[in-house]
N, C-alpha and C positions, 0 to 999 in steps of 0.2 A: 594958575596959582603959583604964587612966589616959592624958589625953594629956600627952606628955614636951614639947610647946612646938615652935616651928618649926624643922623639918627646914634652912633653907637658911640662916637668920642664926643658929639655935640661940638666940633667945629664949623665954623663957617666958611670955612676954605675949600669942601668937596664934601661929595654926596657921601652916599651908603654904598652907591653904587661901584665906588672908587677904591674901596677894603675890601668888597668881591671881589675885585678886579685883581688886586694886591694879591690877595690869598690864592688866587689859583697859578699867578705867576710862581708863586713860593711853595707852593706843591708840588708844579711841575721841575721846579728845581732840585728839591729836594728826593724825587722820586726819579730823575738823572743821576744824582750825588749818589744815592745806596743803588741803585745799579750798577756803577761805576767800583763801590767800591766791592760790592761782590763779586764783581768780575776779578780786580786785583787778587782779591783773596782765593780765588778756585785757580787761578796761575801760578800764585804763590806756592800752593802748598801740593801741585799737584805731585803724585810720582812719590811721595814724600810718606813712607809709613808713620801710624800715630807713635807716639814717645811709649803708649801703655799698652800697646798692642801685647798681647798674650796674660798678659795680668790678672787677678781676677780679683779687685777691688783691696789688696794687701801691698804693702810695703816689701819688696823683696827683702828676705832673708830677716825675717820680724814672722810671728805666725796669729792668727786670731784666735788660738786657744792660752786663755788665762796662766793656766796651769805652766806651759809650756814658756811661756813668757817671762813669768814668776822664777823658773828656772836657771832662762838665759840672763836674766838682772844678777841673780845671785854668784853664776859664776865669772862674770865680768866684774862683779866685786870684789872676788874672792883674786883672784890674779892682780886686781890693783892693790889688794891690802898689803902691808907693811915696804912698797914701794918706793922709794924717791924719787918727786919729779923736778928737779932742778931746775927743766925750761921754764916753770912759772912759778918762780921763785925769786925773791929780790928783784933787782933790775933786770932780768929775765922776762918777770910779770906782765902782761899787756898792759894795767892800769897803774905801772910805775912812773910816777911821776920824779922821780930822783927827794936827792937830799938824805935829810933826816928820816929816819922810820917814825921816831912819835912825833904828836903835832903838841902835845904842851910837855915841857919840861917838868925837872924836879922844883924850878924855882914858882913854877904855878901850884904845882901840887903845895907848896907851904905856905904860898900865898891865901889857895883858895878859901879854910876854914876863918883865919883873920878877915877876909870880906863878908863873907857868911856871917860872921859875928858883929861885924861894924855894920852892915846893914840888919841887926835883929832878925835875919832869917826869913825877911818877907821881900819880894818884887817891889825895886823902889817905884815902881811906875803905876802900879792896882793895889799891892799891898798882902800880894796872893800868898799861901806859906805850903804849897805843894809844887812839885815837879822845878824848884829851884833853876836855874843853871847862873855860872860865873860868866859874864863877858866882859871881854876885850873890848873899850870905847872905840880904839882906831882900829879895829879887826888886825892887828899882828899877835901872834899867837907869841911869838918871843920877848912880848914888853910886857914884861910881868910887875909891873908899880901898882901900888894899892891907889893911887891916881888913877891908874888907866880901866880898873877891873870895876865892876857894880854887879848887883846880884840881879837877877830878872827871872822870871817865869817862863816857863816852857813857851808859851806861844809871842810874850813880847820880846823874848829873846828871837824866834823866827822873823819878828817881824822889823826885829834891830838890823840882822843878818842880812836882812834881803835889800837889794841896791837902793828902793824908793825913798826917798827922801832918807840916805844915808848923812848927809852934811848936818839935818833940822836934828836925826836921834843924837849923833855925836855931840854936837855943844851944846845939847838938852842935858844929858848924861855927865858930860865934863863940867857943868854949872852945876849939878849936882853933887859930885863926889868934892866939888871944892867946898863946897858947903857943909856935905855930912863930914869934910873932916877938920871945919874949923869950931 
């Protein structure tokens, strides 16, 4: 009888017989490789005490009674209170990025209600009249022109914000505030 090609991939290039053949080469290799590397690892770490040797499942100098615990928070609160900690404070700060401390000025803060009002208080984009925010068309928090500002909604404000097709919301937005203010 003619053979019809392998039974399990249904190629006609090699039997059945040829993925038995496979599989036990890759067994035996594999059963090499974790030999091999269990050896490495009983060389490695021989001679070598465990890091939790004498432990008994606790964090040193921390204890597993609540109460006691409850205690140790309290007085570590109590010796930081009324403190000054200078090292992370201003430019000191790990997530000091320098500059200015606020991100919008007082010229936004008097801009902001005039937008609010020239857009009727709703998202020009849904028309939504909850969770408002004011944005910056070009995302610079220091161009405060009532050109540049449009009112939007909490989530298409996110979605103004976020890099994807930042160019498509920009001259969407700026063709609009030229319009609501002519």
């Amino acid at each position: 009888m003619k053979n019809l090609g392998c039974k399990l991939c249904w190629s006609l290039g090699h039997t059945t017989e040829w993925h038995t053949a496979k599989m036990v080469k890759v067994r035996v290799k594999s059963k090499l490789w974790q030999e091999r590397v269990a050896e490495s690892n009983r060389l490695n770490k021989s001679g070598k005490p465990s890091w939790n040797k004498g432990l008994k499942g606790s964090v040193p100098g921390r204890s597993s009674d609540p109460e006691i615990e409850q205690e140790r928070k309290r007085k570590i609160s109590e010796h930081h209170k009324g403190r000054r900690q200078p090292w992370c404070t201003g430019s000191r700060h790990w997530r000091w990025k320098g500059g200015r401390p606020q991100k919008y000025g007082s010229r936004f803060r008097r801009a902001r209600p005039k937008v609010l009002a020239r857009d009727k208080r709703r998202c020009v984009m849904c028309g939504a009249k909850q969770m408002l925010r004011v944005h910056h068309i070009d995302h610079k928090a220091w161009h405060n022109q009532m050109s540049n500002l449009v009112t939007l909604c909490h989530p298409d404000n996110v979605r103004a914000e976020s890099k994807r097709n930042y160019l498509g919301w920009q001259k969407w937005l700026t063709i609009y505030t030229q319009v609501g203010a002519a």
